[in-house]
PDB file of N, CA, C and O in Angstrom:
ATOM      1  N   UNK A   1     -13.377  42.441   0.250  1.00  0.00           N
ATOM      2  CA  UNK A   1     -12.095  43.037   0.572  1.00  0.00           C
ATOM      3  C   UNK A   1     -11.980  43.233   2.089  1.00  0.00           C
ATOM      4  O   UNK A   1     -10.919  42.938   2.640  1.00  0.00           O
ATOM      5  N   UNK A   2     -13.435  43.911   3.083  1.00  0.00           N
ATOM      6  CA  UNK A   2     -13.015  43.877   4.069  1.00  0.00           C
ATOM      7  C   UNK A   2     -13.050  42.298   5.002  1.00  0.00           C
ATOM      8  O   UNK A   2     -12.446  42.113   6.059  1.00  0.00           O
ATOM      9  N   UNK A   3     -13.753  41.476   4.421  1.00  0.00           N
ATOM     10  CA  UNK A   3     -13.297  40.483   4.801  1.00  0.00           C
ATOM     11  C   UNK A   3     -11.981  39.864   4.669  1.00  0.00           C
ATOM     12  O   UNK A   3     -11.444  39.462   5.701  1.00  0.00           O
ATOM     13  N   UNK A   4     -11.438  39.740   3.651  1.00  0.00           N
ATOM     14  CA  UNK A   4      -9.943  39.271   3.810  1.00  0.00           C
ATOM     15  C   UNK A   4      -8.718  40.126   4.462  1.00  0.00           C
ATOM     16  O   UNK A   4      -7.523  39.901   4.653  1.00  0.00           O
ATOM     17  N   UNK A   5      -9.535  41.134   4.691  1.00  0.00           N
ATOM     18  CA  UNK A   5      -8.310  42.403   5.818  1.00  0.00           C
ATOM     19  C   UNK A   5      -8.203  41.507   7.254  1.00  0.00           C
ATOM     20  O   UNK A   5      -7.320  41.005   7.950  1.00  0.00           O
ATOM     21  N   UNK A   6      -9.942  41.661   7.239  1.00  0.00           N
ATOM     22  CA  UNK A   6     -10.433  40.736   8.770  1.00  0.00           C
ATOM     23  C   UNK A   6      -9.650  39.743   8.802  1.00  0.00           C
ATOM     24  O   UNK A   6      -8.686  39.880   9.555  1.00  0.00           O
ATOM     25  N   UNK A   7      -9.741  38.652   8.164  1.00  0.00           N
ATOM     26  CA  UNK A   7      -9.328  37.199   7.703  1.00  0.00           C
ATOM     27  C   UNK A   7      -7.860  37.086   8.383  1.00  0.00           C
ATOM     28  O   UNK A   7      -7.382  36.436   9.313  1.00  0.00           O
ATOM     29  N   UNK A   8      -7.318  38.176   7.328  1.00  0.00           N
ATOM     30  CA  UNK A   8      -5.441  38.645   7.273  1.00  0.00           C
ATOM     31  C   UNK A   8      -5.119  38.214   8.966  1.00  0.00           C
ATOM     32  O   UNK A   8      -4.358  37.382   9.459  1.00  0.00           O
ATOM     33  N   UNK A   9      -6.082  39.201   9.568  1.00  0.00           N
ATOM     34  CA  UNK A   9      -5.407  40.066  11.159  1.00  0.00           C
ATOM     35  C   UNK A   9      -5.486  38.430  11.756  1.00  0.00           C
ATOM     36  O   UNK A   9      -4.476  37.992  12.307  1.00  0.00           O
ATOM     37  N   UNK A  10      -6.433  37.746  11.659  1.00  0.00           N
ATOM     38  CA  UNK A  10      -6.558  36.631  13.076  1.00  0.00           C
ATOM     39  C   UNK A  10      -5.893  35.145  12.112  1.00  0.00           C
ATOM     40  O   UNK A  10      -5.524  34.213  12.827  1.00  0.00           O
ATOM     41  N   UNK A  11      -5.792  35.006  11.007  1.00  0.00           N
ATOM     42  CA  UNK A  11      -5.318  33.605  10.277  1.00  0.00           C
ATOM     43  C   UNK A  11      -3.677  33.762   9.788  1.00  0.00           C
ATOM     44  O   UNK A  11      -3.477  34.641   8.950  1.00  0.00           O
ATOM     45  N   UNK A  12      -2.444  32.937  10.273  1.00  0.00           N
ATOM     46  CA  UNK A  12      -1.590  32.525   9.139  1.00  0.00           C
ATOM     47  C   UNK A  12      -1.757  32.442   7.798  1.00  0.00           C
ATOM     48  O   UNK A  12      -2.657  31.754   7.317  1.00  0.00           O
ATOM     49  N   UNK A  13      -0.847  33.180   7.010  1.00  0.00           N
ATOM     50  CA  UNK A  13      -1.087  33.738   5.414  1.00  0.00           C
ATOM     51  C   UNK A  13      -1.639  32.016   4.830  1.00  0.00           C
ATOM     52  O   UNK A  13      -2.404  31.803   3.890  1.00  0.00           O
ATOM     53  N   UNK A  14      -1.022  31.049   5.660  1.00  0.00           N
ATOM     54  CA  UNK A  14      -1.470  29.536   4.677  1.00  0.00           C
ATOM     55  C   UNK A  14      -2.579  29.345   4.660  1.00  0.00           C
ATOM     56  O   UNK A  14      -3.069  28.615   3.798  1.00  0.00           O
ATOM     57  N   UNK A  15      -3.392  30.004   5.703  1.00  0.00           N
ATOM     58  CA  UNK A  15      -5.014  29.476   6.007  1.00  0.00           C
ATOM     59  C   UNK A  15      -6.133  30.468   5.121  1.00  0.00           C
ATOM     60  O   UNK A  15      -7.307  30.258   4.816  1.00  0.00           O
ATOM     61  N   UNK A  16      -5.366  31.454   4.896  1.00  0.00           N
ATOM     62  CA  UNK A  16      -6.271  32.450   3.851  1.00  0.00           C
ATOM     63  C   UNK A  16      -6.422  31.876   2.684  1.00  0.00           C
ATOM     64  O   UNK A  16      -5.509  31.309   2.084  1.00  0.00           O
ATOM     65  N   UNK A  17      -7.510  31.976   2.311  1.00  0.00           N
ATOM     66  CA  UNK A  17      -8.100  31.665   0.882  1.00  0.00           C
ATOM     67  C   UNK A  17      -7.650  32.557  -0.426  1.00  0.00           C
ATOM     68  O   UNK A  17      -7.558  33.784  -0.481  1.00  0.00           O
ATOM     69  N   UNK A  18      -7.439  31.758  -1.289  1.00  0.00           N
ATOM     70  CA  UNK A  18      -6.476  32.556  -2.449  1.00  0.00           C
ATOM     71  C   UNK A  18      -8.031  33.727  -3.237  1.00  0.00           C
ATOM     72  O   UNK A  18      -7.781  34.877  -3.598  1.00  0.00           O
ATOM     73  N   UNK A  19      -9.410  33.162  -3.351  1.00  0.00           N
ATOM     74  CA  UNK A  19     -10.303  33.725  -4.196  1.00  0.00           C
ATOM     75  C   UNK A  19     -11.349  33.729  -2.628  1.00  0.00           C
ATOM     76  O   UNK A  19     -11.079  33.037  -1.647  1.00  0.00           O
ATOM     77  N   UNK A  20     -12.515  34.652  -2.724  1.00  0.00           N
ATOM     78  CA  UNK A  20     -13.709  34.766  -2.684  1.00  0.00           C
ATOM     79  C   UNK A  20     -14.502  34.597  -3.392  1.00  0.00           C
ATOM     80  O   UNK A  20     -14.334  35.284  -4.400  1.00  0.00           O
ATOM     81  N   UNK A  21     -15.513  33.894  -3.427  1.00  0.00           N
ATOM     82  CA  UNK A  21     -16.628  33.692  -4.480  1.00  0.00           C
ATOM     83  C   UNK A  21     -17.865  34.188  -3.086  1.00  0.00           C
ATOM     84  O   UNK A  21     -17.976  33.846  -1.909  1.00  0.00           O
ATOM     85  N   UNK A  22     -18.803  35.363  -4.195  1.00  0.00           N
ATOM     86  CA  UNK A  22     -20.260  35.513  -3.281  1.00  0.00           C
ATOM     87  C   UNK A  22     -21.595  34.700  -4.211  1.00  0.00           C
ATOM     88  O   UNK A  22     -21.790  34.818  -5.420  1.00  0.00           O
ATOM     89  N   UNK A  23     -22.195  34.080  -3.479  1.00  0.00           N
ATOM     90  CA  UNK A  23     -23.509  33.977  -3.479  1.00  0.00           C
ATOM     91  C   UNK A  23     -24.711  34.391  -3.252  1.00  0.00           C
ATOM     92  O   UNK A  23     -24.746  34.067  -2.065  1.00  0.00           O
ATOM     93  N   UNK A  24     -25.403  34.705  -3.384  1.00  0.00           N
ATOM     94  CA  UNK A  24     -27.039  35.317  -2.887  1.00  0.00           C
ATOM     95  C   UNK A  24     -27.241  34.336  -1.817  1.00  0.00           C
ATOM     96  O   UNK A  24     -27.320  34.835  -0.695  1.00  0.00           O
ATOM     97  N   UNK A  25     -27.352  32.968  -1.897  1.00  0.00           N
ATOM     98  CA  UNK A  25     -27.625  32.287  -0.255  1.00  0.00           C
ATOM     99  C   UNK A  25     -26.926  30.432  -1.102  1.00  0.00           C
ATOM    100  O   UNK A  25     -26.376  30.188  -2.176  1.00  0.00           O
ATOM    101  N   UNK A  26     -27.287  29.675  -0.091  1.00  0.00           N
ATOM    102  CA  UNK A  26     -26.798  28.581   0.005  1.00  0.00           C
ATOM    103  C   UNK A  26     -27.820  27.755  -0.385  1.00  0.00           C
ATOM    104  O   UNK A  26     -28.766  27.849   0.398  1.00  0.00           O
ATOM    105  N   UNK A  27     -28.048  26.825  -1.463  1.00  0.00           N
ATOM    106  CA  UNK A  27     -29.012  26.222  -2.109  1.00  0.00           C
ATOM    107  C   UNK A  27     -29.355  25.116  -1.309  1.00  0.00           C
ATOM    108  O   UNK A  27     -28.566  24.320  -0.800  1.00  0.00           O
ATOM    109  N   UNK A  28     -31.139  25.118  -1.192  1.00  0.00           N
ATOM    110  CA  UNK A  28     -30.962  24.266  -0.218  1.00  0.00           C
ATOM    111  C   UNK A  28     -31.878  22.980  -1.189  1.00  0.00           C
ATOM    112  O   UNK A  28     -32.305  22.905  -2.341  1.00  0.00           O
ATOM    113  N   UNK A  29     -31.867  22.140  -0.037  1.00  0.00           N
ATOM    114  CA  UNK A  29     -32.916  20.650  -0.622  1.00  0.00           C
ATOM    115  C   UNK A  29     -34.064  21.024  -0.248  1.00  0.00           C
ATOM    116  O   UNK A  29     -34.328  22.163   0.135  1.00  0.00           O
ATOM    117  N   UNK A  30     -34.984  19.929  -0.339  1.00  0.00           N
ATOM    118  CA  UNK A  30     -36.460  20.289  -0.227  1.00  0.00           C
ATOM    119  C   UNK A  30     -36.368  19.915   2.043  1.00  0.00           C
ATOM    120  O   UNK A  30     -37.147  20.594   2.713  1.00  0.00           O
ATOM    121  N   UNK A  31     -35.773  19.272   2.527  1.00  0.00           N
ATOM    122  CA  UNK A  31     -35.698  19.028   3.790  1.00  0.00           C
ATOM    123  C   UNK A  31     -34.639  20.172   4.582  1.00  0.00           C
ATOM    124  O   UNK A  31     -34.176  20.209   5.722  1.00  0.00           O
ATOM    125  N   UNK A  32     -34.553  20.763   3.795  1.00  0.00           N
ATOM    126  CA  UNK A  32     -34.146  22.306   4.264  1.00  0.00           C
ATOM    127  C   UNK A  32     -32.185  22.397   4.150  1.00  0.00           C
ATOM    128  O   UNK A  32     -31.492  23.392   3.939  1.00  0.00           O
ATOM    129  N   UNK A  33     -31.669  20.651   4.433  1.00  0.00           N
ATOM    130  CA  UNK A  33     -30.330  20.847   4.433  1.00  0.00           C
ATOM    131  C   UNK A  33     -29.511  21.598   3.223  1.00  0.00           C
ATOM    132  O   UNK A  33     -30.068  21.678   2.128  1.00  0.00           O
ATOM    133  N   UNK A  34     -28.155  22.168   3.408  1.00  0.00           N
ATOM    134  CA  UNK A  34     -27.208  22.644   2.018  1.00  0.00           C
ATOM    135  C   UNK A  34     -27.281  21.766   1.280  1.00  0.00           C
ATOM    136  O   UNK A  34     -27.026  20.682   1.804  1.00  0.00           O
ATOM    137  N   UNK A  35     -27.622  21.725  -0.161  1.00  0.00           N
ATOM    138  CA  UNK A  35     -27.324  21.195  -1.408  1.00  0.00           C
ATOM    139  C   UNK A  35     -25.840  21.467  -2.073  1.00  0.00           C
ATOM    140  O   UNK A  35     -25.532  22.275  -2.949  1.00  0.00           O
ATOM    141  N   UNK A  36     -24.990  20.478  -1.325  1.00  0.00           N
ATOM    142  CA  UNK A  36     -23.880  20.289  -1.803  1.00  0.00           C
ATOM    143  C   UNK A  36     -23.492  20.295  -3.109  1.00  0.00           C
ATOM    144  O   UNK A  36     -22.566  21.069  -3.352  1.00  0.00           O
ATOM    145  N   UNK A  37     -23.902  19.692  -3.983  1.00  0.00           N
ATOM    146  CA  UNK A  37     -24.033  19.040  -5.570  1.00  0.00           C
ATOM    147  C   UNK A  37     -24.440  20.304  -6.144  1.00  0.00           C
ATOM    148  O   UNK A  37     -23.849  20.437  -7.215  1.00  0.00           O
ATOM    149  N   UNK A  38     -25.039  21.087  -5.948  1.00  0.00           N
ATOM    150  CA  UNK A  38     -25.592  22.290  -6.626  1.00  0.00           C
ATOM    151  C   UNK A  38     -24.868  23.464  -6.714  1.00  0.00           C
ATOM    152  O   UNK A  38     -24.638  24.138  -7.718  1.00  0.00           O
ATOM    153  N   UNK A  39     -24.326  23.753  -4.881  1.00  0.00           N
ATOM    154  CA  UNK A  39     -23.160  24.489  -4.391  1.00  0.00           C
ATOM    155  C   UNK A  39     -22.109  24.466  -5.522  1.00  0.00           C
ATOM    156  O   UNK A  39     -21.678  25.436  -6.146  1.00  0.00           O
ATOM    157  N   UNK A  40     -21.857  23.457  -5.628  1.00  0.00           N
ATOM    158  CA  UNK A  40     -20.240  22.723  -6.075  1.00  0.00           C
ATOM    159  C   UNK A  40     -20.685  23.099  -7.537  1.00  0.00           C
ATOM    160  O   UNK A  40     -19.712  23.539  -8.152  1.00  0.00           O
ATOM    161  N   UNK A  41     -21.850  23.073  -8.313  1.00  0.00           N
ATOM    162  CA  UNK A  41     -22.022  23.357  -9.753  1.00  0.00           C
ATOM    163  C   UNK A  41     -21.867  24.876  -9.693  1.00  0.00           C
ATOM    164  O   UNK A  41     -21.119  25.505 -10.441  1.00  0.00           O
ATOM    165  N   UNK A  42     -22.485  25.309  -8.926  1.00  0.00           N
ATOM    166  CA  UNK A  42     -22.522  27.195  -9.227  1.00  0.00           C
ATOM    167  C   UNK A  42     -21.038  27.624  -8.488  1.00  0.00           C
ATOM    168  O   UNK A  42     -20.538  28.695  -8.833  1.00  0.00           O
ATOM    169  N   UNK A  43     -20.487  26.960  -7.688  1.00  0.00           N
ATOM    170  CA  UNK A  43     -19.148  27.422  -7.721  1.00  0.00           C
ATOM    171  C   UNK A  43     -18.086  27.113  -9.141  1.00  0.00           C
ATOM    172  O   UNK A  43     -17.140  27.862  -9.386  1.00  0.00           O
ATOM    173  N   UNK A  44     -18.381  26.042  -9.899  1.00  0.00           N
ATOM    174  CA  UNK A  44     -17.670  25.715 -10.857  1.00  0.00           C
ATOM    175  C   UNK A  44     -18.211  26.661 -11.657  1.00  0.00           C
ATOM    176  O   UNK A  44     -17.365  27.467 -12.045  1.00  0.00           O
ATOM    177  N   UNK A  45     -19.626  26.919 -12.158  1.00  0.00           N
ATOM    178  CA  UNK A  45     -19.786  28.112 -13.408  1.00  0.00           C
ATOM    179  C   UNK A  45     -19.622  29.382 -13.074  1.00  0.00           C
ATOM    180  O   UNK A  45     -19.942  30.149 -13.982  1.00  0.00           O
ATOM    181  N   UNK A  46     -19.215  29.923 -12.035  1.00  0.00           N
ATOM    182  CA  UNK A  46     -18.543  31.025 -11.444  1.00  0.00           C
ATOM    183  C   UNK A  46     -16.780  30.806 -11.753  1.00  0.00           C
ATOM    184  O   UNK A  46     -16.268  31.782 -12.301  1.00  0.00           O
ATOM    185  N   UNK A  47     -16.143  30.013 -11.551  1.00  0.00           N
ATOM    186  CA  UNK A  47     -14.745  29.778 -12.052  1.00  0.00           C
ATOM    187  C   UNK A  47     -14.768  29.851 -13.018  1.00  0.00           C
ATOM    188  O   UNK A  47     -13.841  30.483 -13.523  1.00  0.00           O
ATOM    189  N   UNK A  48     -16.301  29.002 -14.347  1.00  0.00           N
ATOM    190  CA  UNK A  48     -15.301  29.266 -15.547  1.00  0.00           C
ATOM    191  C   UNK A  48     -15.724  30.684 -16.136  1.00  0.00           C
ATOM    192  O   UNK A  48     -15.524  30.701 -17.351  1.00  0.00           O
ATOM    193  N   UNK A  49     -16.065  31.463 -15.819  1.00  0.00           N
ATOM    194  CA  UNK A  49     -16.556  32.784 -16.192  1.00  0.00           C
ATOM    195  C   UNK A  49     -15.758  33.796 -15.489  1.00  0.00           C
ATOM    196  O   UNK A  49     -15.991  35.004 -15.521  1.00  0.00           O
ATOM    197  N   UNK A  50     -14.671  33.148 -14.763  1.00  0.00           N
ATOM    198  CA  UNK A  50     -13.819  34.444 -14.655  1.00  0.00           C
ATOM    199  C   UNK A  50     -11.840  33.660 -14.781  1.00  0.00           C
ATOM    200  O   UNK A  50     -10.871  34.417 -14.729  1.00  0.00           O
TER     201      UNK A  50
END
């Protein structure tokens, strides 16, 4: 919540994001980069559970 106050003050209402989703951290690969493919799964089983 206080992030999207923050968000509000410095972005045009078009650039704000309609949802927040939190994570514990950003899944990584074994070479340390973001695991995109994984991201993108736990953001989808977070959508369908709410």
């Amino acid at each position: 919540q206080e992030l999207g106050k923050k968000l509000s003050e410095e972005l045009p209402n078009l650039a704000l994001p309609k949802k927040y989703i939190t994570i514990p951290e950003f899944p990584r690969m074994g070479s340390g980069k973001t695991d995109f493919r994984t991201l993108t799964d736990m953001v989808r089983g977070i959508e369908d559970k709410t």
